[in-house]
Structure formats: C-alpha cells, structure tokens
N, CA, C and O of each residue as an XYZ file, in Angstrom:
820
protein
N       0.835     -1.213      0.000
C       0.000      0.000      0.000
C       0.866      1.258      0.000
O       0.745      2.353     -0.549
N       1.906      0.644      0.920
C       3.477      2.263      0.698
C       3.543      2.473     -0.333
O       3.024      3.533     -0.683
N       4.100      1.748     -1.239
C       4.347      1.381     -2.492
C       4.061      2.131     -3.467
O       4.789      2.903     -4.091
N       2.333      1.746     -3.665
C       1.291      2.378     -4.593
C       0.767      3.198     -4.357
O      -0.240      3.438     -5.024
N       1.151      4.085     -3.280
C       0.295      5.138     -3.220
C      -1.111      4.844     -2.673
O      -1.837      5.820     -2.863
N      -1.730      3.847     -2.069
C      -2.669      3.679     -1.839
C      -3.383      4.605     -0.285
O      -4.520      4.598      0.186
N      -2.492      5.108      0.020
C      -2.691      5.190      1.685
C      -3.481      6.636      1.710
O      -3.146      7.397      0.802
N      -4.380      7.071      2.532
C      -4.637      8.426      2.223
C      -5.115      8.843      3.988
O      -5.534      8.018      4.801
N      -4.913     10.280      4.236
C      -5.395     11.089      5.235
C      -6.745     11.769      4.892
O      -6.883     12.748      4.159
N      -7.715     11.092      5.542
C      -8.538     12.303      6.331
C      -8.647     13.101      7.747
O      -8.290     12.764      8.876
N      -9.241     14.224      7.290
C      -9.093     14.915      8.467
C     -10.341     15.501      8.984
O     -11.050     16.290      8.359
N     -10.560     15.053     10.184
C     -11.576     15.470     11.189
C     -11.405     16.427     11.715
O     -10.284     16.539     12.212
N     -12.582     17.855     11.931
C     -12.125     19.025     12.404
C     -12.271     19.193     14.201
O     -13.334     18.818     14.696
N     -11.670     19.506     14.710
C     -11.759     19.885     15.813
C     -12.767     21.551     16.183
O     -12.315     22.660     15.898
N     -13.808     21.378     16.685
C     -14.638     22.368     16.585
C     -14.705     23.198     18.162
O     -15.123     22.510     19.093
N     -14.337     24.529     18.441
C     -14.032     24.736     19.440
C     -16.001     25.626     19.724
O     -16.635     26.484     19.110
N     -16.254     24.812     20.906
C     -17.954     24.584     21.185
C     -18.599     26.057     21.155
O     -19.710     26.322     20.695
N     -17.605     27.055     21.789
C     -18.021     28.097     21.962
C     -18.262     29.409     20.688
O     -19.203     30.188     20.536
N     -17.284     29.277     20.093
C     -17.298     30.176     18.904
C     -17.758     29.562     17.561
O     -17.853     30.323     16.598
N     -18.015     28.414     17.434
C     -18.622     27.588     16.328
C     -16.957     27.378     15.225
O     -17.050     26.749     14.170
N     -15.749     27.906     15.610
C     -14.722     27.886     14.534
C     -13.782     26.389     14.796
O     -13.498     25.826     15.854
N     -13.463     26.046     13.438
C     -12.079     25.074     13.477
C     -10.947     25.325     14.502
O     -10.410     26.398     14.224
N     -10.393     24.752     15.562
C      -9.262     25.019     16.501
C      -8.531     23.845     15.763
O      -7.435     23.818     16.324
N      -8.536     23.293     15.230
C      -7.200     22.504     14.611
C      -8.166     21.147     13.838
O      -9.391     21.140     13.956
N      -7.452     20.086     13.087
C      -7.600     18.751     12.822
C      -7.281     17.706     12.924
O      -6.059     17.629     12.794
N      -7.720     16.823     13.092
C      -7.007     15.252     13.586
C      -6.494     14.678     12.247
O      -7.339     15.078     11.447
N      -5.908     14.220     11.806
C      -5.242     13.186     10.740
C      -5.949     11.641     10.973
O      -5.680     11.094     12.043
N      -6.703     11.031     10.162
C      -6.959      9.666      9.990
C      -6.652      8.703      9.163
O      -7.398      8.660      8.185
N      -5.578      7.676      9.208
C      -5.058      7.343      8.753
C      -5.966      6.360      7.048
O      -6.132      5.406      7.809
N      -6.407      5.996      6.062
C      -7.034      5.105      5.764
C      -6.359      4.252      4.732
O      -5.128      4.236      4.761
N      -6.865      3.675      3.996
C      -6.054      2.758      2.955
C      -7.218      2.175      2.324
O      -8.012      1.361      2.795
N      -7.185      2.925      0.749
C      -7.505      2.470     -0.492
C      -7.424      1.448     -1.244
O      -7.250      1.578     -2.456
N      -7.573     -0.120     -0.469
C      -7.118     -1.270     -1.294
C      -8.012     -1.434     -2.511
O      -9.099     -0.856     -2.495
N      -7.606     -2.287     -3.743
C      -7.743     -2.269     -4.844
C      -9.209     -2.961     -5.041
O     -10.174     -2.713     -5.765
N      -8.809     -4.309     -3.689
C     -10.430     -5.351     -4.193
C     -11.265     -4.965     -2.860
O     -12.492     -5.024     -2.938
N     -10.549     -4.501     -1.414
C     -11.381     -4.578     -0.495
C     -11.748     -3.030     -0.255
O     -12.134     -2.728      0.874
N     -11.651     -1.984     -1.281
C     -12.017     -0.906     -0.621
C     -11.361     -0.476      0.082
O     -10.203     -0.868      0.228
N     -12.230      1.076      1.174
C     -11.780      1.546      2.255
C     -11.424      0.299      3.271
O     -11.934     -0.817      3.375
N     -10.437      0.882      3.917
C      -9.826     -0.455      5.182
C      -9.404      0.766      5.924
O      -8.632      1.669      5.603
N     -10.359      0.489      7.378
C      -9.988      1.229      8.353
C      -8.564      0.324      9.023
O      -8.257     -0.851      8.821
N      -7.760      1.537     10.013
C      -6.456      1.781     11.001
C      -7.020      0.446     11.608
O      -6.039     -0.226     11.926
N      -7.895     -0.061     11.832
C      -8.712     -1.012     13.316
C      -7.912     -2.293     12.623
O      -7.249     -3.205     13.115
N      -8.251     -1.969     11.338
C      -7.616     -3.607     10.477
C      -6.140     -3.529     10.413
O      -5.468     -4.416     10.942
N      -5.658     -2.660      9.882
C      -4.653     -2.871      9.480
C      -3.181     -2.350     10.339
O      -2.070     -2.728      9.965
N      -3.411     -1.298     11.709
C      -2.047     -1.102     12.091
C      -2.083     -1.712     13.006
O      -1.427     -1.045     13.806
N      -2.516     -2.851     13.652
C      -1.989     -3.967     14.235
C      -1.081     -4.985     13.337
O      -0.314     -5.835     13.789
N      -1.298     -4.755     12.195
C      -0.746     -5.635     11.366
C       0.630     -5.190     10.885
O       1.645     -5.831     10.611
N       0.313     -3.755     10.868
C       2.069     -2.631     10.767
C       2.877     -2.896     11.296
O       4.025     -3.055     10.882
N       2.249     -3.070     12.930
C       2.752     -3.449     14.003
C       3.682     -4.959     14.273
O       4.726     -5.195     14.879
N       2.909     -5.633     13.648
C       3.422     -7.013     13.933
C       4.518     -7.658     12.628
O       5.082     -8.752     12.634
N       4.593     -6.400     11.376
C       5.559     -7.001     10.981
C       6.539     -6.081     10.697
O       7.324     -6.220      9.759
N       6.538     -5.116     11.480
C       7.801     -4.027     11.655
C       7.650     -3.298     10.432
O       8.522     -3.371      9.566
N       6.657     -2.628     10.288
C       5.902     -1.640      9.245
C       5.441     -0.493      9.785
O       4.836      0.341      9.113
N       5.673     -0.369     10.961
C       4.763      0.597     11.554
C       5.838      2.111     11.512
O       5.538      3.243     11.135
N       6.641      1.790     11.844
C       7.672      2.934     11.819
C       7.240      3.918     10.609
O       6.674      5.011     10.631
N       7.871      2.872      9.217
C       7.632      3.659      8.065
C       6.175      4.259      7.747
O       6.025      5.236      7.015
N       5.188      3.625      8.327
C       4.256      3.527      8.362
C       3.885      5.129      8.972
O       3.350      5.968      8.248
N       4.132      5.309      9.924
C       3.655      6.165     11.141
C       4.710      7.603     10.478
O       4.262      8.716     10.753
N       6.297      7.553      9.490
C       6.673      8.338      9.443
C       6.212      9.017      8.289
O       6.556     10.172      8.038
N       5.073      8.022      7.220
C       4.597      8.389      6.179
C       3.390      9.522      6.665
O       3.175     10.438      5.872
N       2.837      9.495      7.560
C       1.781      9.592      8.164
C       1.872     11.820      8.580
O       1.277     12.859      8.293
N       3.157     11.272      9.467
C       3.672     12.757      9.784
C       4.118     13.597      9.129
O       4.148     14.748      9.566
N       4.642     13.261      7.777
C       5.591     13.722      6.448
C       3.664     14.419      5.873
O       3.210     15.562      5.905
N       3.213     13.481      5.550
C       1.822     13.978      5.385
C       1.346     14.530      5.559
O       1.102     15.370      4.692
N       0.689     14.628      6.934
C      -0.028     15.597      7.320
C       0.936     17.242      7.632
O       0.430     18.338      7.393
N       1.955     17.113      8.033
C       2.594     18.337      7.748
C       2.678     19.154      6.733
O       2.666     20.377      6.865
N       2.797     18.376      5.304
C       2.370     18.701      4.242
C       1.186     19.318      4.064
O       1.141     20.535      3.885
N       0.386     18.757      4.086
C      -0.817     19.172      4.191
C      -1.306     20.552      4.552
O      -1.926     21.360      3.861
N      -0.863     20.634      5.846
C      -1.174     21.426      7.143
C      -0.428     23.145      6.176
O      -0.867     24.292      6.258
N       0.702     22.653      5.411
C       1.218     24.004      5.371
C       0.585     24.154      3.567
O       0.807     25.159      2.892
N      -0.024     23.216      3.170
C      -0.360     23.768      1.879
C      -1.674     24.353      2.100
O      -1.875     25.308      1.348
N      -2.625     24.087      2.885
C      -3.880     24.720      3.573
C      -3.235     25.898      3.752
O      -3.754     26.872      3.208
N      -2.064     26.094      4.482
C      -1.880     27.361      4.728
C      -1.419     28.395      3.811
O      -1.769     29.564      3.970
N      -0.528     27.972      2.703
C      -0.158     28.477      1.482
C      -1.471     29.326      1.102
O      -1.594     30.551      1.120
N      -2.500     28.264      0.723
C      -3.553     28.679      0.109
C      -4.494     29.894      1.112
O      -5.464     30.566      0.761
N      -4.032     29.869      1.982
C      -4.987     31.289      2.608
C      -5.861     30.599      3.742
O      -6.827     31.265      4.115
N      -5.668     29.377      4.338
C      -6.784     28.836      4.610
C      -6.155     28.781      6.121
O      -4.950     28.549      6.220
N      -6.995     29.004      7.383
C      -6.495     29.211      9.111
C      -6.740     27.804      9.598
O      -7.766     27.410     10.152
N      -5.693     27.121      9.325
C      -5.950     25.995     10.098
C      -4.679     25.783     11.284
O      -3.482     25.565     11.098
N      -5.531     25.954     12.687
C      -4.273     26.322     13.597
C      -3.529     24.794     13.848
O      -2.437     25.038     14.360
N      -3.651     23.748     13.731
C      -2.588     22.876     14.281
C      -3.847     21.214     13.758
O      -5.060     21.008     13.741
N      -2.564     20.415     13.420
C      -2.632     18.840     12.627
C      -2.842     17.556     13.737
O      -1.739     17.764     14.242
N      -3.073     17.042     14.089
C      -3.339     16.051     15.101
C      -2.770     14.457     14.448
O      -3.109     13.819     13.451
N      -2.115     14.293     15.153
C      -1.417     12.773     14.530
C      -1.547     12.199     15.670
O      -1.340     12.746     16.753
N      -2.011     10.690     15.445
C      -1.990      9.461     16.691
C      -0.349      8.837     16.381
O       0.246      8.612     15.328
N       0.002      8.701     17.682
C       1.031      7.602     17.680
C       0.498      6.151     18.157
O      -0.447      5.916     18.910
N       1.164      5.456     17.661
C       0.623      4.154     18.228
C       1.751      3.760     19.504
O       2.756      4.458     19.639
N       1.524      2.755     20.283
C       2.557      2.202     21.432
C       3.952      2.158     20.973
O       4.901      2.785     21.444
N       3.945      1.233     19.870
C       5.378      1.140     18.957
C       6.419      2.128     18.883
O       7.565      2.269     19.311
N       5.375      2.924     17.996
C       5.618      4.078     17.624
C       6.689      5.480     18.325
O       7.706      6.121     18.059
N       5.401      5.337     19.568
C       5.822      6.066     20.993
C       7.026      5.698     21.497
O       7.726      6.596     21.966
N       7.388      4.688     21.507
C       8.802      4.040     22.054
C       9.789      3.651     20.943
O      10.821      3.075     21.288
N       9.588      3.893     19.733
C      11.105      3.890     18.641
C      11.969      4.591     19.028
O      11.436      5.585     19.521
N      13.291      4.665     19.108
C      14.095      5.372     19.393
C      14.322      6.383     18.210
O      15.119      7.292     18.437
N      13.725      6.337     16.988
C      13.854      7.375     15.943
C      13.060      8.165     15.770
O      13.170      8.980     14.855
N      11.848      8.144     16.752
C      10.936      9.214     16.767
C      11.164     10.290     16.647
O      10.838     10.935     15.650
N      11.909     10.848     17.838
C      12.243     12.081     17.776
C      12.603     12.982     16.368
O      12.167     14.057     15.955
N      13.856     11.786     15.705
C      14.655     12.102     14.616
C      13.338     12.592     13.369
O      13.316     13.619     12.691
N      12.414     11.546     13.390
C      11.636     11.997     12.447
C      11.057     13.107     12.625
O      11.365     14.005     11.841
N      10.127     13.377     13.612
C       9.214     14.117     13.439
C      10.157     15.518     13.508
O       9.414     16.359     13.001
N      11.178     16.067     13.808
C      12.743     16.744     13.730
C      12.742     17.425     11.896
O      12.767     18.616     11.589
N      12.710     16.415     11.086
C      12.847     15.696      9.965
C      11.664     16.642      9.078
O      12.036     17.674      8.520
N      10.263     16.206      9.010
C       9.132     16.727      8.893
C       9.156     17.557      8.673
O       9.137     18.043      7.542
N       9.238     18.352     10.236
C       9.067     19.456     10.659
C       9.781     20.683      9.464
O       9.198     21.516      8.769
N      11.000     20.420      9.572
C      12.335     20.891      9.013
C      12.058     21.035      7.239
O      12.417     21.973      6.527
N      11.225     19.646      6.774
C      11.119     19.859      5.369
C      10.002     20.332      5.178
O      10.002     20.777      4.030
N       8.913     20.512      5.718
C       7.857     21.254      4.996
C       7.610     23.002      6.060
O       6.697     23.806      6.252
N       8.727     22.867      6.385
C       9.015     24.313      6.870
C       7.469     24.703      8.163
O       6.764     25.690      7.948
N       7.189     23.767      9.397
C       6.056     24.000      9.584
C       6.577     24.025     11.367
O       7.233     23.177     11.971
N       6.090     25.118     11.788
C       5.835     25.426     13.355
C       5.890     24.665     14.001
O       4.810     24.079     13.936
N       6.790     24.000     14.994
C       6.195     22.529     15.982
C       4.907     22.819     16.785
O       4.108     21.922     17.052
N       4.716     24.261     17.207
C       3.171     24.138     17.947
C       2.177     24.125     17.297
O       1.085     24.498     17.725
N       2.410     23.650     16.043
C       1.396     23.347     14.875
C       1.262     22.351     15.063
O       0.078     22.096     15.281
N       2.136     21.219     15.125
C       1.584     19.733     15.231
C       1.224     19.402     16.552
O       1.773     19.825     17.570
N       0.143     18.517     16.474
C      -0.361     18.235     18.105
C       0.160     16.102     17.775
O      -0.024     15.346     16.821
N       0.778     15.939     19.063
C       1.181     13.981     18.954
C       0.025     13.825     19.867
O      -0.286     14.566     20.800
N      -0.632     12.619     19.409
C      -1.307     11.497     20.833
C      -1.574     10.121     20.481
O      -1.709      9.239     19.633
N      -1.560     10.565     21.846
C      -0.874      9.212     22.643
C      -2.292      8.342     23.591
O      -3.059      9.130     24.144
N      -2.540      7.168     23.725
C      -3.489      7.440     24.436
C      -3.488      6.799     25.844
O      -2.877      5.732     25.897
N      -4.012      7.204     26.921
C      -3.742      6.553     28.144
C      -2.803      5.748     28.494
O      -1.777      5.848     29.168
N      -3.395      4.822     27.848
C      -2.892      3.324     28.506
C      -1.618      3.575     27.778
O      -0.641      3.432     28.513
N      -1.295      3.958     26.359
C      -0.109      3.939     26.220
C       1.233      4.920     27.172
O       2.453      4.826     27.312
N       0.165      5.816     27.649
C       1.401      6.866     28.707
C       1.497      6.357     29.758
O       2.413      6.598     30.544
N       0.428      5.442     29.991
C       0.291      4.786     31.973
C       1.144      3.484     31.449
O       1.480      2.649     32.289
N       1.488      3.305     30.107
C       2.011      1.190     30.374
C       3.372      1.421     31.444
O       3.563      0.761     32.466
N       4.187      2.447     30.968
C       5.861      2.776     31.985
C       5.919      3.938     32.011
O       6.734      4.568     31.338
N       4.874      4.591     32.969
C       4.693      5.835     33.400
C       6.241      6.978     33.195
O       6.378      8.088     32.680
N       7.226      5.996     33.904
C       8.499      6.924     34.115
C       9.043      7.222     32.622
O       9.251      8.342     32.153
N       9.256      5.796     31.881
C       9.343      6.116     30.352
C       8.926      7.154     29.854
O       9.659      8.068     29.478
N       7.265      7.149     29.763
C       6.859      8.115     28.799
C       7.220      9.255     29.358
O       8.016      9.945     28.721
N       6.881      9.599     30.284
C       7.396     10.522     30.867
C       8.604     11.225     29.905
O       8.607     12.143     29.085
N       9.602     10.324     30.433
C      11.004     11.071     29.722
C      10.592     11.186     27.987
O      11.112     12.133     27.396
N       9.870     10.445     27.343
C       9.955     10.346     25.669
C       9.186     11.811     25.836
O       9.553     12.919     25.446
N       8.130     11.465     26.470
C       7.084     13.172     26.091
C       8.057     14.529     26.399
O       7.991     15.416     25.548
N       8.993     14.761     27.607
C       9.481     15.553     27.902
C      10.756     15.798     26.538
O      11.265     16.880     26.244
N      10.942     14.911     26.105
C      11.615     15.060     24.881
C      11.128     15.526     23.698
O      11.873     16.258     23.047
N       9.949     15.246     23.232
C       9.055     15.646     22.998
C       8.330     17.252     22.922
O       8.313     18.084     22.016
N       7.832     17.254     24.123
C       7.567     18.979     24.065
C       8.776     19.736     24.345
O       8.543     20.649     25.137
N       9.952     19.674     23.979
C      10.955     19.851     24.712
C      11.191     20.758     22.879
O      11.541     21.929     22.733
N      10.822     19.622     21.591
C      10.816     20.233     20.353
C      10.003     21.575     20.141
O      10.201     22.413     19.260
N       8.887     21.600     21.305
C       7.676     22.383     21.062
C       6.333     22.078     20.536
O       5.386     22.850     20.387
N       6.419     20.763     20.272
C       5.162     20.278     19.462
C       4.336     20.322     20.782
O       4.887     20.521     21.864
N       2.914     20.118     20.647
C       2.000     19.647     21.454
C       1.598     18.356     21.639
O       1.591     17.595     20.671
N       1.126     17.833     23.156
C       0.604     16.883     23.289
C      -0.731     16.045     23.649
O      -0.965     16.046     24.858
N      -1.424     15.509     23.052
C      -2.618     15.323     23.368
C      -2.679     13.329     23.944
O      -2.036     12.367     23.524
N      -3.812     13.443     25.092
C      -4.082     11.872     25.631
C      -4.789     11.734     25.738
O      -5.474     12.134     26.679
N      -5.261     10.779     24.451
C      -6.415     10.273     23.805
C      -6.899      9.212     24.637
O      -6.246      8.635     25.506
N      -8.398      8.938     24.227
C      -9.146      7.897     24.956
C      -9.229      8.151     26.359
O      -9.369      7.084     26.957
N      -9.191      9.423     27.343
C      -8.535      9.666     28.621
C     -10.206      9.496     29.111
O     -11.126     10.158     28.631
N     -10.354      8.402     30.225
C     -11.176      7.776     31.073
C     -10.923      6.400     30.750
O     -10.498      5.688     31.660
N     -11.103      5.918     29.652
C     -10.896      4.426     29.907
C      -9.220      3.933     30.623
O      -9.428      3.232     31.614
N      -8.338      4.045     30.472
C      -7.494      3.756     31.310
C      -7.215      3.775     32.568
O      -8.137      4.123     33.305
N      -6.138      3.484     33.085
C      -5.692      3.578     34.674
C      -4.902      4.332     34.716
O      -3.734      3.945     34.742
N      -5.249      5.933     34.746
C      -4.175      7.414     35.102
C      -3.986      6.947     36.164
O      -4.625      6.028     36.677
N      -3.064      7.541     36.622
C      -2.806      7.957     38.197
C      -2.288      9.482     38.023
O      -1.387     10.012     37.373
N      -3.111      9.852     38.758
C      -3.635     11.715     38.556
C      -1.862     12.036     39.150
O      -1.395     13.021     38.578
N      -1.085     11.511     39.950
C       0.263     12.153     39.828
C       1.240     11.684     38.841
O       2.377     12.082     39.094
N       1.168     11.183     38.117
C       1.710     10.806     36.333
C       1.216     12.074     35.697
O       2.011     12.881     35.216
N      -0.007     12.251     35.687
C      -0.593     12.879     35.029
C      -0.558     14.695     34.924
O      -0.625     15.463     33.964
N      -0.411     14.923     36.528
C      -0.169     16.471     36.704
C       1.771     16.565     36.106
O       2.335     17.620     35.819
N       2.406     15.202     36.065
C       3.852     15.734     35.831
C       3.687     15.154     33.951
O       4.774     15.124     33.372
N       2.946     14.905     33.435
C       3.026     14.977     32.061
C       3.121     16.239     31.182
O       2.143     16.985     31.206
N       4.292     16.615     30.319
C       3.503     18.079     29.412
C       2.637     17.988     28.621
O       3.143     18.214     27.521
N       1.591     17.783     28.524
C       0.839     17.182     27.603
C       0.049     18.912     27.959
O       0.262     19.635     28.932
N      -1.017     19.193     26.596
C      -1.544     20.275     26.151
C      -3.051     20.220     26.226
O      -3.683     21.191     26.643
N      -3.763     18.880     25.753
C      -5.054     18.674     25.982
C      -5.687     17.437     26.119
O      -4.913     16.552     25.755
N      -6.980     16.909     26.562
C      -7.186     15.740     27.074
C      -8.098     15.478     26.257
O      -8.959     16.259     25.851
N      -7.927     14.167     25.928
C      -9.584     14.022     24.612
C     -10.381     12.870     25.723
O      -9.931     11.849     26.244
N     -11.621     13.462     25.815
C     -12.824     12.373     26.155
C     -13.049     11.769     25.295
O     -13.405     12.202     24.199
N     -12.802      9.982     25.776
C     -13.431      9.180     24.682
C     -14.947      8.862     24.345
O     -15.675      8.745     25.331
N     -15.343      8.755     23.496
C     -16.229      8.544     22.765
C     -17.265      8.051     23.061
O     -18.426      8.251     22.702
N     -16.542      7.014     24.122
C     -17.995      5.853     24.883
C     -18.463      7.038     25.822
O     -19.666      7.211     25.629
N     -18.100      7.684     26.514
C     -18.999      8.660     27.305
C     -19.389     10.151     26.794
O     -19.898     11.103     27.386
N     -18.973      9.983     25.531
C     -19.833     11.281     25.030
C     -20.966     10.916     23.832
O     -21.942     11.651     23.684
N     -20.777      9.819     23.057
C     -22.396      9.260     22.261
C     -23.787      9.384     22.855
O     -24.872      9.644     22.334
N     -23.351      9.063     24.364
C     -25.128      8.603     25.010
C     -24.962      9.588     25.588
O     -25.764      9.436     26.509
N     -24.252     11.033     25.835
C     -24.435     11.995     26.676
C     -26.145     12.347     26.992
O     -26.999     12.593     26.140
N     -26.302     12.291     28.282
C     -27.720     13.298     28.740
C     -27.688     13.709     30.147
O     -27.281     13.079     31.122
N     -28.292     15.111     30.055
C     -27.855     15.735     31.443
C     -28.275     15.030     32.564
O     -29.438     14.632     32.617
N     -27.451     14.809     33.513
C     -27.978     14.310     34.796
C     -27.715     12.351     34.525
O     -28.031     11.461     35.315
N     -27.280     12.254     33.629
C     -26.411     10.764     33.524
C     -25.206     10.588     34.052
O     -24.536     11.517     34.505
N     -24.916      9.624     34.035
C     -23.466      9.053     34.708
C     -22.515      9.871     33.858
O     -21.851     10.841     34.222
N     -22.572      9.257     32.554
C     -21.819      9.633     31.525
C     -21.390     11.635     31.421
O     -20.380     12.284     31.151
N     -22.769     11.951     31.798
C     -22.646     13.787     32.160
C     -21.589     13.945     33.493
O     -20.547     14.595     33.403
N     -21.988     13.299     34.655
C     -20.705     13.360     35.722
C     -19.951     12.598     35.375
O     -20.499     11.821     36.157
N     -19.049     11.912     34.873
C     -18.007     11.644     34.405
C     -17.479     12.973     33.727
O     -16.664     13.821     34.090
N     -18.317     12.811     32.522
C     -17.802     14.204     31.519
C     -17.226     15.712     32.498
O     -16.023     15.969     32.461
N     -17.931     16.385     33.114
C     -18.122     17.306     33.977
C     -16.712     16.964     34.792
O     -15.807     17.792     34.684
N     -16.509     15.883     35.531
C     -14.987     15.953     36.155
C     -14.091     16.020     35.074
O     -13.387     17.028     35.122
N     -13.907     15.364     34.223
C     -12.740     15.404     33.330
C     -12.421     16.830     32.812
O     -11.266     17.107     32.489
N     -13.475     17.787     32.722
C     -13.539     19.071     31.960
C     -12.998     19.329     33.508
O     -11.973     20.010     33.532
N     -13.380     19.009     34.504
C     -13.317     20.060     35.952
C     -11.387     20.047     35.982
O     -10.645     21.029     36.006
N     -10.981     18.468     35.969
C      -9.369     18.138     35.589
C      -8.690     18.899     34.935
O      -7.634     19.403     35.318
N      -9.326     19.099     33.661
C      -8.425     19.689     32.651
C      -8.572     21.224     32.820
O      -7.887     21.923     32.073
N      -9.281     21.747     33.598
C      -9.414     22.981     33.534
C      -8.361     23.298     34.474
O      -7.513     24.140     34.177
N      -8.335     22.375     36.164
C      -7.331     22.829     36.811
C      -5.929     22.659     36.375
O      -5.009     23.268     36.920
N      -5.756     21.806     35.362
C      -4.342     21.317     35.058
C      -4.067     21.831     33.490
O      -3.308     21.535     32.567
N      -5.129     22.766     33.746
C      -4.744     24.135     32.309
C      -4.717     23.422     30.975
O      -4.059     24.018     30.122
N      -5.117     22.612     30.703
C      -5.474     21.491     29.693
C      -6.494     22.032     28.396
O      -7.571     22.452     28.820
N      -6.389     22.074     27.389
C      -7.934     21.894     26.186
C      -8.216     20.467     26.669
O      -7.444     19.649     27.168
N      -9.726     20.371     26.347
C     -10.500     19.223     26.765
C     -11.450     19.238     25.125
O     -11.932     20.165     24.474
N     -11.404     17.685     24.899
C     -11.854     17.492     23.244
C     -12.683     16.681     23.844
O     -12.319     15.837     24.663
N     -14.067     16.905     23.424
C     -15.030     15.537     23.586
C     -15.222     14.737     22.492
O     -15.964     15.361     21.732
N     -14.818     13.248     21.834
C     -14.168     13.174     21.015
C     -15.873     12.418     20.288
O     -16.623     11.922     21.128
N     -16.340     12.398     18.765
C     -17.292     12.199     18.873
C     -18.653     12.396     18.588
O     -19.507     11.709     19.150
C-alpha cells in the first residue's frame, strides 16, 4: 500500500464549542485497497505493528499531514494545528524524535502546529518512560494530546507531571451523553481536571 500510493489522510475538524470555529484537525489514517475498498487503522495497524511496518508507516503519516497542514496554509486557509496518533510502537522507537525533527524541518512547519497522541494506557504502560519520551518531545515544542482519557488507569500524579496540552474524552462517554447521567458526571470531572491542570479538553465524537 506504501508502495502504490494507496494510503490516504482524512481529516476530522476539531470544533471549538463556543465560537462555532475550526481550533485545529485530527489526521486519519485510511487505505484504499484495490479489491477490499476503504480499510480502516482497526484492520490494518496492528498488522504494521506485527511485521515491523509501523515505523515507516507512522513516518509516512507525519511527512503527510505536515504537508498538508502548510499547503492549507499556502492557500490562505487558518488551520491552527494537525493532530497525529502515535501508536505504542511508535511512541517508544528510538527514531521518533529524529523523524518528526525531519518533517518538521522539510515542509518548513511550526512545531506548535503539530499536536502527537498518545493514548492513556499507552502513557500509563511505563509511566516513568513516557514521561522522559514526552518531555523530549515537548521539549521540540510540538504539542501533546491523551487520547481515549477515562478508559485507562491514570494515576492523577503521572498525570499532573506529564507536558501534555489537551485531554480528549473518549467517545464511549460522550455518544449517550444526557444531562444528569453518569456519563454527564463523568464528563463534567474530566472538563473540571483539565481545567485545573490548564489542559484543552476534546469531547471526542
């Protein structure tokens, strides 16, 4: 699919609730196969994963959407910052850094333009690890976002020493949202979190 060109980004807008405007976009990874169609990330980057594809995979991904991000901007168009998922792998290559370094450098684009995430469980698997990769990390200036944040096991002091930039609510508790549900107090602390720990909060969804 590297190969042929098959691979393509869409992008989901991030809608900031109050002013009705775009605050940035997520990058979604997809793949155009020939006999099976669209093939969602669900199918196939476990499979990146398991045969040491994911790297190139994940650096095609960032080369991309950076691209992207600054030809929107060429053209006149305000799009403040690109959203890329890392996967576990990913997060822990030792060439990460180098790439996204790389990117950055060739399509001439702002690091607080790109937003990385990461999601929970991948920052809670070796708390102290990520730790140091992220601090390396915003250390470039990029931003950080931690995706899927409720389903995992934070531990809220990991969490106040992470640099991370904004917290995305996952999905399962914002579909069935209704006031005065579980799912509403859940929601309501996480916004209450991110507000004290100076966070954007994405309800993802």
């Amino acid at each position: 699919a590297l190969d042929r060109g098959e691979l393509s980004l869409h992008y989901q807008p991030k809608i900031d609730g109050l002013r009705g405007q775009i605050s940035g976009v997520e990058a979604l990874l997809r793949w155009h196969h020939p006999k099976h169609g669209m093939v969602s990330p669900v199918v196939f980057i476990a499979l990146a994963e398991r045969f040491g594809l994911i790297g190139r995979l994940g650096s095609w991904v960032i080369n991309e959407a950076c691209r992207q991000l600054m030809e929107w901007r060429a053209m006149g168009r305000d799009v403040p910052s690109v959203s890329v998922n890392l996967s576990a792998t990913q997060f822990r290559s030792p060439g990460l850094l180098g790439k996204i370094k790389e990117a950055l450098a060739r399509h001439g684009m702002p690091p607080s333009s790109l937003v990385l995430e990461i999601t929970e469980s991948t920052a809670m698997h070796d708390p102290e690890a990520s730790l140091a990769i992220l601090q390396r990390l915003s250390a470039l200036g990029v931003q950080i976002s931690i995706d899927d944040f409720g389903t995992g096991y934070s531990s809220l002091l990991y969490l106040k020493r992470l640099p991370a930039s904004e917290l995305k609510i996952d999905r399962a508790f914002v579909k069935d949202l209704v006031a005065g549900s579980e799912d509403a107090a859940i929601v309501s602390a996480i916004i209450a979190l991110g507000r004290t720990l100076n966070l954007s909060v994405i309800a993802e969804g």
